[in-house]
C-alpha positions as CSV (number, residue, x, y, z in Angstrom):
1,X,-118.0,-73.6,7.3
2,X,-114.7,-73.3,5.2
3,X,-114.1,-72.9,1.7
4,X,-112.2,-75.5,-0.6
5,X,-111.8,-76.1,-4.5
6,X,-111.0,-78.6,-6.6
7,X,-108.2,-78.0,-8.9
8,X,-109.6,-79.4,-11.4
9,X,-111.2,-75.9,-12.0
10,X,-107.8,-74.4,-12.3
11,X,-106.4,-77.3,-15.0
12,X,-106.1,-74.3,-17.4
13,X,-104.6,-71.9,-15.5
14,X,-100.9,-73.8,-15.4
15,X,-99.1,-75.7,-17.7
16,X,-95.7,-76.6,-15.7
17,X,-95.2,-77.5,-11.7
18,X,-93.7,-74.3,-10.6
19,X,-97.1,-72.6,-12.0
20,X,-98.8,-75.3,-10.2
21,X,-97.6,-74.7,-7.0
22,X,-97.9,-70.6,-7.4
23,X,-102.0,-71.5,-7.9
24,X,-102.2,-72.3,-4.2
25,X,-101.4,-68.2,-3.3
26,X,-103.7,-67.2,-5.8
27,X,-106.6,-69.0,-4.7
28,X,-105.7,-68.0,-0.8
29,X,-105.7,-64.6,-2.3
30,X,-109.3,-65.2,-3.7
31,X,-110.7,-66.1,0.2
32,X,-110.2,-70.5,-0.1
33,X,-109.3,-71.8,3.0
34,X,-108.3,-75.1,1.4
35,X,-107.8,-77.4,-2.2
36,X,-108.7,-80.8,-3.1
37,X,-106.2,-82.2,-5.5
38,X,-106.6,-83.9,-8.7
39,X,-103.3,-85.5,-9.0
40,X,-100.1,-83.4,-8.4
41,X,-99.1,-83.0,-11.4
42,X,-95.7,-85.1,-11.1
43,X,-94.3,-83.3,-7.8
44,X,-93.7,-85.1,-4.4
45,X,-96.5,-84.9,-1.8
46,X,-93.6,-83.2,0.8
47,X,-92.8,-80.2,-2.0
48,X,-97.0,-79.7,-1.9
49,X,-97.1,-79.7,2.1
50,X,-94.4,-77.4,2.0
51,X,-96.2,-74.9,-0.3
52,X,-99.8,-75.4,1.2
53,X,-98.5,-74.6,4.3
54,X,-96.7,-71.4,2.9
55,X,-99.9,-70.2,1.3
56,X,-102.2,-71.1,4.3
57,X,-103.8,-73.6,2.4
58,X,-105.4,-77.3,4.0
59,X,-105.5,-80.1,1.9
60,X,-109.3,-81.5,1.9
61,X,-109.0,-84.9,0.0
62,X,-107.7,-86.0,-3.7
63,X,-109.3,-87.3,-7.1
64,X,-107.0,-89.9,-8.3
65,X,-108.0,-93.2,-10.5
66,X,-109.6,-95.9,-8.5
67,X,-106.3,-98.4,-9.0
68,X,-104.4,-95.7,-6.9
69,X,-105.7,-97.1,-4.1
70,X,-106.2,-101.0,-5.3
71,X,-104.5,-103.5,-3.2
72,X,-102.4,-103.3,-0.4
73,X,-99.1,-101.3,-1.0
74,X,-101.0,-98.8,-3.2
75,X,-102.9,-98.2,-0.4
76,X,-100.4,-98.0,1.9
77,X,-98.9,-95.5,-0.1
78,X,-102.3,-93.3,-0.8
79,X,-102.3,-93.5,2.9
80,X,-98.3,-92.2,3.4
81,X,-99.6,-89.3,0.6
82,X,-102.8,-89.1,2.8
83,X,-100.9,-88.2,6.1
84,X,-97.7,-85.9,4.3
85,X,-100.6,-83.7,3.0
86,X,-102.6,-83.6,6.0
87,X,-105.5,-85.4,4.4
88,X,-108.1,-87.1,6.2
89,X,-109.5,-88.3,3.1
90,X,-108.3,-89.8,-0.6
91,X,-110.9,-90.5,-3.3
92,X,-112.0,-90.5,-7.1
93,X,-113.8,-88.8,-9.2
94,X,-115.2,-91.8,-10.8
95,X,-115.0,-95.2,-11.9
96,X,-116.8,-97.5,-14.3
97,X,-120.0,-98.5,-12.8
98,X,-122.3,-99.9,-15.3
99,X,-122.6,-103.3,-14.8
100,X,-123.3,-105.4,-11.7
101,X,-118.8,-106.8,-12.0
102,X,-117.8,-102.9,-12.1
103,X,-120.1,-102.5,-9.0
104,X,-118.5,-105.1,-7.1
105,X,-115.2,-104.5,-8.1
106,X,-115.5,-100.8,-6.5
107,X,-116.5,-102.4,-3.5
108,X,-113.9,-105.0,-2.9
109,X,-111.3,-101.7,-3.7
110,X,-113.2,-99.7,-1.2
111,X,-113.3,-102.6,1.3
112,X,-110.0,-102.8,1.8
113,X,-109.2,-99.4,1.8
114,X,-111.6,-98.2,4.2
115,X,-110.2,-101.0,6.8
116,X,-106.5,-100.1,6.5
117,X,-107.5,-96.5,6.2
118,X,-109.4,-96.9,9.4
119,X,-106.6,-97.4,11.5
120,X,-104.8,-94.4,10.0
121,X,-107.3,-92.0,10.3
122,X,-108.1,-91.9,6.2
123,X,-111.3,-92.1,4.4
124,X,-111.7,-93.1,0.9
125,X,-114.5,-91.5,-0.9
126,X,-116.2,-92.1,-3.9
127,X,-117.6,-88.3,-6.5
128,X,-120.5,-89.2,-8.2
129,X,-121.5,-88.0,-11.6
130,X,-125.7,-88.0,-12.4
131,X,-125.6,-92.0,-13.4
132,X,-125.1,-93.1,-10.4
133,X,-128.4,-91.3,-9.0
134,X,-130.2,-93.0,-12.4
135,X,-129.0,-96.8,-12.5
136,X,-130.2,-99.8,-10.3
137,X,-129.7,-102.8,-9.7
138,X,-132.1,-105.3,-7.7
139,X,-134.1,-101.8,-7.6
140,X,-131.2,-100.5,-5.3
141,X,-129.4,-97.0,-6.5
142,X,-125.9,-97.7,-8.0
143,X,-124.8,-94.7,-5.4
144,X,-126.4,-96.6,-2.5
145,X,-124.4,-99.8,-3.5
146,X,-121.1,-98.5,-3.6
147,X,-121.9,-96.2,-0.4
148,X,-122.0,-100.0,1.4
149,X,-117.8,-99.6,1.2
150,X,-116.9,-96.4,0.1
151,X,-117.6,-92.7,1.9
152,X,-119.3,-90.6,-0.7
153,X,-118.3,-87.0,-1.8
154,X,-122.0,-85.4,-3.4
155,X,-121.7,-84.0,-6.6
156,X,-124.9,-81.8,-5.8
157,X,-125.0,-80.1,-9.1
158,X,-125.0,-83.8,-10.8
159,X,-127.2,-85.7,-8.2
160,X,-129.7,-82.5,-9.4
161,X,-129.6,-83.0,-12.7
162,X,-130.3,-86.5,-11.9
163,X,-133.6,-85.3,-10.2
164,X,-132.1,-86.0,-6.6
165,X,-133.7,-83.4,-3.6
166,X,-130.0,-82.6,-2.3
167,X,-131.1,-81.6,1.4
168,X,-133.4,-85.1,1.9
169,X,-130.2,-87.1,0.5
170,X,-127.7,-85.4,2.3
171,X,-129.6,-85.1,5.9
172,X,-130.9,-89.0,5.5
173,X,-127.3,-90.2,4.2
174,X,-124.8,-87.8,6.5
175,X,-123.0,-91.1,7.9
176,X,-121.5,-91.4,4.8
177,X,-120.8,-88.3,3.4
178,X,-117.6,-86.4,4.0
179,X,-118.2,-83.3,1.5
180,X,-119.7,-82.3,-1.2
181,X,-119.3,-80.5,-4.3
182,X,-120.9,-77.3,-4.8
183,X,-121.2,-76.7,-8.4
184,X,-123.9,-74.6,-10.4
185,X,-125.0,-75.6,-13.7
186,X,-127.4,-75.0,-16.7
187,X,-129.0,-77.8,-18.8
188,X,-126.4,-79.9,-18.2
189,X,-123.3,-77.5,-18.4
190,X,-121.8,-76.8,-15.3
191,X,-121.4,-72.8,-14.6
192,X,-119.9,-70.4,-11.6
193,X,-122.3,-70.0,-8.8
194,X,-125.8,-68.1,-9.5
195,X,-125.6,-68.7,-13.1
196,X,-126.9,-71.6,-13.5
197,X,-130.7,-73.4,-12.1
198,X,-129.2,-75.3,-9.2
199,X,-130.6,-75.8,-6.2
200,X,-127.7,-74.3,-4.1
201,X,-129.8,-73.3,-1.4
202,X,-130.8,-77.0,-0.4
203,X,-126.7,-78.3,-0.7
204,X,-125.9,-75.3,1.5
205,X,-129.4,-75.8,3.8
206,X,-127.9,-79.4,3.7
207,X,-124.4,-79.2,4.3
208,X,-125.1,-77.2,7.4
209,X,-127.5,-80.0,8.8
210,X,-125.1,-82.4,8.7
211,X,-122.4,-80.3,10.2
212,X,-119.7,-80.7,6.7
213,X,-116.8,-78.7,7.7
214,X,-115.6,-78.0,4.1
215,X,-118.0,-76.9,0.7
216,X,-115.8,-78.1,-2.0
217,X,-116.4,-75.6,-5.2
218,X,-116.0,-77.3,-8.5
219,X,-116.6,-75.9,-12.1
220,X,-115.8,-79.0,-14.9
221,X,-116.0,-76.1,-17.5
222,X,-114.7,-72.5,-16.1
223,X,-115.1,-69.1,-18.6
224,X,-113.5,-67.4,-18.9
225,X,-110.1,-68.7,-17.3
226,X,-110.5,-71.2,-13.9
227,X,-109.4,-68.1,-11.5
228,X,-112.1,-65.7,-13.4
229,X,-114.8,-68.3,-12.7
230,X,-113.9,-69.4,-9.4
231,X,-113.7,-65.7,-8.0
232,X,-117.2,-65.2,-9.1
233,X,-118.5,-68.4,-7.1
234,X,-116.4,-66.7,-3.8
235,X,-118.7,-64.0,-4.3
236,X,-121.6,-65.9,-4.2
237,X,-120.4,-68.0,-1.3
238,X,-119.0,-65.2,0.6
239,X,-123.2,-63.7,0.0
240,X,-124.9,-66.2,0.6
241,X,-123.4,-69.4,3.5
């Protein structure tokens, strides 16, 4: 099993693109075998490729806005990014999803991306937060709903925190899911790994089952800089997968 992070954990760490780019040798140079993206901070997909590939780097999937990928050219062109990166997979890290018309609207958008992205080899994928494990509707989980259209990426630390058993969901769901995030967490604030009351053992007991070729590390809140926190969690990954 390889090793990925979301940038997201990094936001900190860079304020222009060329400090952007020179993240990707830093977190090779912490043991990652690969980054998911969220956005690209206002540099062409073939500049990234370029980089990635100098630093040894894959590129595991994307968190963009839903409306990235809403209606046909935008998905053609998530698609083109999809395939210059070396994607397989293009996603969000949320959406609104309160009401029965936000549900339905996600799955039209996931709908039609999944078809065209079918044919291209792309999977769109939806990151959940802990709603999504709480609300219903017609007594069915809001998650289960929008897995009808869209992949799912596991936030496991949230889907705990929601009261979820992360190796039942993931081993009775794997047709849908195409990673998850590993993330660590104490009464609600995410932390690096083994500082928080998690249940990492089940995600990683999990994750294994259903064969995942890629733990994504996440941290919403690093301490005391992204790189810091995310060098801890190696440690704990490197200990204990």
């Amino acid at each position: 099993m390889k090793f990925a992070v979301q940038l997201y954990s990094l936001r900190h760490d860079y304020d222009t693109p060329e400090e952007f780019l020179a993240i990707f040798k830093k977190v090779k140079a912490l043991g990652f075998d690969g980054v998911e993206f969220a956005g690209f901070n206002g540099i062409s997909p073939e500049v990234i490729r370029e980089e990635l590939d100098k630093a040894g780097l894959a590129a595991v999937g994307c968190h963009a806005g839903v409306s990235t990928f809403d209606g046909e050219e935008n998905i053609k062109s998530a698609i083109r990014t999809a395939k210059i990166l070396g994607m397989d997979a293009y996603g969000t890290g949320g959406a609104p999803h309160s009401t029965i018309d936000d549900i339905d609207r996600l799955k039209r958008i996931y709908k039609a991306a999944n078809e065209a992205g079918a044919k291209e080899g792309v999977k769109f994928y939806y990151h959940n937060h802990s709603e999504e494990f709480e609300l219903k509707f017609d007594g069915k989980l809001c998650e289960d709903i929008i897995a009808e259209e869209a992949y799912l990426q596991i936030d496991t630390y949230w889907s705990f925190v929601a009261g979820v058993d992360n190796y039942k969901y993931l081993t009775e769901n794997k047709d849908r899911i195409i990673s998850v995030h590993i993330k660590d967490g104490k009464d609600g604030h995410p932390k690096a790994l083994g500082e928080g009351d998690c249940d990492l053992d089940s995600v990683i007991r999990g994750a294994k089952a259903i064969g995942l070729e890629w733990l994504v590390l996440e941290n919403d809140d690093p301490e005391p800089t992204g790189l810091e926190d995310i060098a801890r969690s190696m440690k704990y990954l490197a200990a204990n997968v």
